[in-house]
C-alpha positions in Angstrom: 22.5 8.8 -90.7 25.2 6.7 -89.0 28.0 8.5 -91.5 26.7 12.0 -90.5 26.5 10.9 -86.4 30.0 9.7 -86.9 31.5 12.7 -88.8 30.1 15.1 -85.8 31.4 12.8 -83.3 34.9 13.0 -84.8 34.9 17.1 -85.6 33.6 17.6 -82.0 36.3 15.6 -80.4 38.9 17.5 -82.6 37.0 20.9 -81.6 37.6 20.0 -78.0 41.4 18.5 -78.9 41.9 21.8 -80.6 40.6 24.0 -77.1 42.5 21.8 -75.2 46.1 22.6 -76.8 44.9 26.4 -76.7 44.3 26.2 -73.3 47.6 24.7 -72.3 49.4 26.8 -75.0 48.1 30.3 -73.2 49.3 28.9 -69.8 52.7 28.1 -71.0 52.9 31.7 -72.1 53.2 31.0 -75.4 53.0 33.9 -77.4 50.3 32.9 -80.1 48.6 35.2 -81.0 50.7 38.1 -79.7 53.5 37.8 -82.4 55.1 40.3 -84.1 52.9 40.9 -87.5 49.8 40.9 -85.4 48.0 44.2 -85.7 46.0 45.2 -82.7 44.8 49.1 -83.0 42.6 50.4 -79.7 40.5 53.3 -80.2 38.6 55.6 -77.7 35.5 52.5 -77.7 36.5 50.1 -80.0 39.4 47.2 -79.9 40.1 46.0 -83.7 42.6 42.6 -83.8 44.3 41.5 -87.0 46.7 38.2 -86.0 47.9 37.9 -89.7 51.2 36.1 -88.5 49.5 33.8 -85.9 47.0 32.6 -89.3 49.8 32.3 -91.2 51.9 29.7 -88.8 48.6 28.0 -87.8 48.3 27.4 -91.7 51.7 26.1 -92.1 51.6 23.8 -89.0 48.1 22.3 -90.2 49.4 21.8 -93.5 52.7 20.2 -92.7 50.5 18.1 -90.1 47.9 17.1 -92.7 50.7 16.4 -95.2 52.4 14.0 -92.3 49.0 12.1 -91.5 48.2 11.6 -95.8 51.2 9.9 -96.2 51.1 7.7 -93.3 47.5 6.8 -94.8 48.9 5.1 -98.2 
């Protein structure tokens, strides 16, 4: 039980890490999520928002990050 308390501990401060940086991100006009790629169509009563660029350079960033931190670990 300790493990599991642990693990939620450490996702939930990286959840609030994460909202933190998106906050600050949107404030500094930072144009994630409106780059070009991103498909946003507006109907007559319906909003529909692809951001297929923004995924892509979040997954890149994560995985250079996550790359960084496994080396540093062995």
């Amino acid at each position: 039980m300790t493990e599991l308390g642990r693990m939620l501990l450490f996702f939930g401060v990286i959840l609030v890490v994460a909202g933190l940086m998106l906050m600050l991100l949107g404030r500094a006009n930072f144009p994630l999520g409106r780059l070009p790629g991103d498909i946003i169509y507006r109907g007559k009563h319906t909003t529909v928002y692809l951001p297929i660029v923004t995924s892509i350079v979040l997954s890149v960033v994560l995985s250079v990050l996550l790359y960084v931190i496994s080396r540093f670990r062995h």
